[in-house]
MIMAR-265229 format. One record per residue (C-alpha): x negated, y negated, z negated; residue in three letters. Coordinates in steps of 0.001 Angstrom, whole numbers, plus 500000, padded with zeros to 6 digits. Example, Ala and Ser with C-alpha at 12.3 -4.5 7.8 and 13.67 -1.06 7.14 Angstrom:
residues 2
487700504500492200ALA;486330501060492860SER;
//
This chain:
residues 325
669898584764908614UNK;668208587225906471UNK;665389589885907452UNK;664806588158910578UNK;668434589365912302UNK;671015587326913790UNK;674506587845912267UNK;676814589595914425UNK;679911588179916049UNK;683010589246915428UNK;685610588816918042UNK;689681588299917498UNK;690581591737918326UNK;687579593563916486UNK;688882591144913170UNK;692569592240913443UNK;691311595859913206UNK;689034595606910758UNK;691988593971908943UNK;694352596475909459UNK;691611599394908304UNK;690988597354904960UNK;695038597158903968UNK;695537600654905557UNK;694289602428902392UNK;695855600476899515UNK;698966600725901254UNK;698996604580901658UNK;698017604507897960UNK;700549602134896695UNK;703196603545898753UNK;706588604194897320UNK;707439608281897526UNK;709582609297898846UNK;710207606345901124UNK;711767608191904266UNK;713306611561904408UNK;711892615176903636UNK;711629617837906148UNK;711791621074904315UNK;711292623779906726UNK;712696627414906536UNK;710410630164908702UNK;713711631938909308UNK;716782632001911198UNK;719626630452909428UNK;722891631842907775UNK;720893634183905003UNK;720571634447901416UNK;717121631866900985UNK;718498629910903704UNK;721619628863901751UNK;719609628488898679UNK;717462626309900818UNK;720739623918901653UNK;721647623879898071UNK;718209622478896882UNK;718039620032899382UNK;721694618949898406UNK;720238618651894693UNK;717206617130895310UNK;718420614115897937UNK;719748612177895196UNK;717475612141892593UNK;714443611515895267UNK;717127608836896519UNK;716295609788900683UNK;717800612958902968UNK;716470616135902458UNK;716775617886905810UNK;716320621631906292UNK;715244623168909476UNK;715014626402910614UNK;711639627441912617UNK;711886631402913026UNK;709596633267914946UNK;706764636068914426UNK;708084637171910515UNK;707654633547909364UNK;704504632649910302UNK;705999630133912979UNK;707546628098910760UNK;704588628959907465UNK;702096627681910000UNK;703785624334910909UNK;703767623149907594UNK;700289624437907073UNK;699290622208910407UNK;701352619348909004UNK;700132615666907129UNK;699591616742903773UNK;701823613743902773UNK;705070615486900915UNK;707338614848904046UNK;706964618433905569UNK;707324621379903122UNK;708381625005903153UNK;711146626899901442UNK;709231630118901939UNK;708665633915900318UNK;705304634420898793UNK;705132637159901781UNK;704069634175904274UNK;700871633989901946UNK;699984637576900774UNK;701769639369903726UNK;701235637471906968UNK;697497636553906749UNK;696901640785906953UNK;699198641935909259UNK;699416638417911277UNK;695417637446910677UNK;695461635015914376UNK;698346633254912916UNK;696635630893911263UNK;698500631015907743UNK;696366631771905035UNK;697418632236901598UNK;695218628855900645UNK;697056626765903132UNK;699978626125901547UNK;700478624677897630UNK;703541625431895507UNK;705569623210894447UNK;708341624919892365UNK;709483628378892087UNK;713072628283893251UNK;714231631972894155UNK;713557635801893261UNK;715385638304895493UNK;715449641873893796UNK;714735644857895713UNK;716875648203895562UNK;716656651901896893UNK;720114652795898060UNK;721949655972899388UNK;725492656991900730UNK;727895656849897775UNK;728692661082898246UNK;724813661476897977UNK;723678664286895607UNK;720550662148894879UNK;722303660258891452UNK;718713658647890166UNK;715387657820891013UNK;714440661916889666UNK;716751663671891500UNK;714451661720895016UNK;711627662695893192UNK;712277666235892949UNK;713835666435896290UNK;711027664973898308UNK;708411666961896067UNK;710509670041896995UNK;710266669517900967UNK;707091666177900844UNK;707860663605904086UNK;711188665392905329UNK;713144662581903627UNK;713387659960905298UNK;713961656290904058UNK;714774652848906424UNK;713901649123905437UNK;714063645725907575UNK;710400646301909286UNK;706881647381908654UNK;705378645327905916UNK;708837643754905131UNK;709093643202901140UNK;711774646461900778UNK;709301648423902589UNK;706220647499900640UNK;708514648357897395UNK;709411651744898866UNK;705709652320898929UNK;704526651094896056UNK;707309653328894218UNK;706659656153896268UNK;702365655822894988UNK;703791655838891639UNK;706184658700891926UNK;703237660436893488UNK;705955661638896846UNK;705364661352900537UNK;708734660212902153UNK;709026659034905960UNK;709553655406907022UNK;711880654326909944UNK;711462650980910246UNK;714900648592911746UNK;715553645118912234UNK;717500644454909270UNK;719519645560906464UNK;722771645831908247UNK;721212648523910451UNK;719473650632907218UNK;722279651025905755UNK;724955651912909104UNK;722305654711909124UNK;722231656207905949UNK;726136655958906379UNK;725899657781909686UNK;723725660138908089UNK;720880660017910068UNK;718384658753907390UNK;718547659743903721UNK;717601656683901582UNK;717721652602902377UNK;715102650423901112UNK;716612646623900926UNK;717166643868899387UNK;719605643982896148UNK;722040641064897735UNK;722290643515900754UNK;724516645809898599UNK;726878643276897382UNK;730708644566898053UNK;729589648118899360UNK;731433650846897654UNK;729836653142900330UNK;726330653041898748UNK;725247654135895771UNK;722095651978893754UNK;719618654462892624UNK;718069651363891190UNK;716622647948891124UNK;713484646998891413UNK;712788644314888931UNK;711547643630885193UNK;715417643337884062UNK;719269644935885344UNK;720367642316887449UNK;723480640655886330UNK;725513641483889326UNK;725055645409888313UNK;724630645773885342UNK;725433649607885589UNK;722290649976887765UNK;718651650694885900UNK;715376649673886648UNK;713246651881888082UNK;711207650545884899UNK;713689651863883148UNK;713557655422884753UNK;709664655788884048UNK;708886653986887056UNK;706321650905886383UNK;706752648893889647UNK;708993646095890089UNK;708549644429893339UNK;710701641224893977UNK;710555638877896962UNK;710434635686895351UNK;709349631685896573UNK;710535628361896302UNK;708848624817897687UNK;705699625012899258UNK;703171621818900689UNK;700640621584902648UNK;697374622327900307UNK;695975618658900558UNK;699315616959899681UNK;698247614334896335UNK;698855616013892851UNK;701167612978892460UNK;703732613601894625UNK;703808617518894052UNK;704379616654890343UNK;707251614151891671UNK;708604616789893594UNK;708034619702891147UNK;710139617912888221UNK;713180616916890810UNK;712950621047891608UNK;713251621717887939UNK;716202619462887469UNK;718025620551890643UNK;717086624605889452UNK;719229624041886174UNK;722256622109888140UNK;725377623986888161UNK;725642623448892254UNK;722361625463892588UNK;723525628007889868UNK;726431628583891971UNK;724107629109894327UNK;721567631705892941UNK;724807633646891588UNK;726227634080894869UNK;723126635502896190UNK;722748637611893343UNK;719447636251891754UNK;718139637125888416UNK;718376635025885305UNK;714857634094885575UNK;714655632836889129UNK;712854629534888945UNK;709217628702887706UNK;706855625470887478UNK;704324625148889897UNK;701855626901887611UNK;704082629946886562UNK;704626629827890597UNK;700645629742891387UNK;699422632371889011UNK;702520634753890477UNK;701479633944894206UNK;697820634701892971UNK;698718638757891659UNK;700813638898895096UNK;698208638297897028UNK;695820640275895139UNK;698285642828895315UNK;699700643323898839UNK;695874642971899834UNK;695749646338898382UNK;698968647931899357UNK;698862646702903121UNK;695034647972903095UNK;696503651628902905UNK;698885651397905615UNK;699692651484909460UNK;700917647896910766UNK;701415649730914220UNK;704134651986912924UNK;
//
């Protein structure tokens, strides 16, 4: 006995718990990772461009982390369905996202009771960069980014231009080339590329804002450009608007995402297997067929410093616009 007080008696069940809470942590620290398989979630609807990607990095990365790599697709609400499930999730390196920075500088404005914020997730590896383009009909008289300028300055907001949605990535490009062009066009806003372009076709809007893989095998439209620090390798007849005195060059780009609290450990695990799977001919095969860049993957800190200026950036864009249309 010491300072006058019984010791305390400790019954069978409370010593079998205390046991248990004394090996939990070691073993949670000593565990092997991966030792069960990876849920990488994709906020969108499968069958597109990142979602393929998606499939090809988990088909890269299940053997070297030696366990499946599952992808599943949780649309809903622009992404922030699936961006905030992973958020929610144990910050363990079981659940991730293959994600567009958008779901971190885009949804926390225009979604702000969705939960996402652009702290809540961590990246993990750069693994895609789509490229943005402004499109018309192929018999267009509009040749180059100029010949829009001149015609919207001549007549400002009776052009009209379409993208996949308010806030969507080809929209926010269309603006932030329209600020710099110093033009006021009009937005109609659809639910995808598809429709964008069947209307400039049709004749009923004058420009498409979309994304570069969107014009892949479409005599029909002409590329006025691309948006993006280099010519694209798939059209390599098509400038920059860099290159035509434009300095904007908005991409969509993204890769692996955790939950913020998942151990440095196991996002450097994961970020080297990325790396390796990024330079495998099976994911090159890949990033060709959806028409990405030569510089479409990054490290985790080439990825974080990116996400950073997007944020920063579409903070300022979105603070000048309508979300309502």
């Amino acid at each position: 006995m010491h300072d006058g007080l019984r010791p305390r008696r400790v019954g069978p069940a409370r010593r079998q718990i205390l046991a248990m809470g004394l090996l939990a942590t070691p073993a949670l620290a000593q565990e092997a990772f991966p030792s069960r398989p990876i849920q990488v979630i994709n906020p969108y609807a499968a069958g597109g461009a990142t979602d393929l990607m998606a499939r090809a990095m988990a088909a890269g990365l299940a053997p070297r982390l030696r366990q499946p790599v599952v992808i599943v697709n949780r649309d809903g609400a622009a992404g922030a369905v699936g961006a905030s499930a992973v958020a929610r999730a144990a910050p363990d390196g079981y659940t991730l996202a293959f994600a567009p920075a958008l779901v971190l500088s885009v949804l926390p404005v225009t979604q702000p009771g969705s939960g996402v914020r652009p702290e809540a997730l961590r990246p993990i590896y750069q693994m895609f960069s789509n490229a943005q383009a402004i499109a018309v009909r192929s018999d267009s008289p509009h040749r180059s980014l100029r010949d829009l300028v001149t015609a919207a300055k001549a007549a400002p907001g009776s052009l009209t231009y379409g993208s996949l949605g308010i806030a969507s990535i080809p929209h926010l490009a269309m603006l932030q080339w329209a600020r710099a062009a110093g033009v006021e066009m009009t937005h109609v806003p659809f639910r995808g590329d598809g429709a964008v372009m069947t209307e400039v076709l049709a004749g009923r809007i004058d420009v498409a804002a979309i994304v570069l893989a969107s014009a892949s095998n479409r005599p029909d439209m002409r590329l006025l450009a691309v948006f993006d620090t280099a010519r694209n390798p798939a059209f390599p007849d098509v400038p920059t608007a860099v290159e035509q005195g434009f300095d904007v060059a908005p991409t969509s780009f993204g890769g692996l995402l955790a939950p913020a609290a998942t151990p440095p450990d196991r996002i450097a695990l994961l970020e080297a297997a990325c790396a390796a799977v990024a330079g495998e001919e099976g994911y090159r095969a890949a990033a060709r067929h959806a028409l990405q860049p030569e510089a479409y993957h990054a490290s985790a800190d080439v990825f974080a410093a990116r996400l950073a200026r997007d944020v920063a950036e579409k903070a300022e864009l979105l603070r000048g616009i309508s979300l309502a249309g």
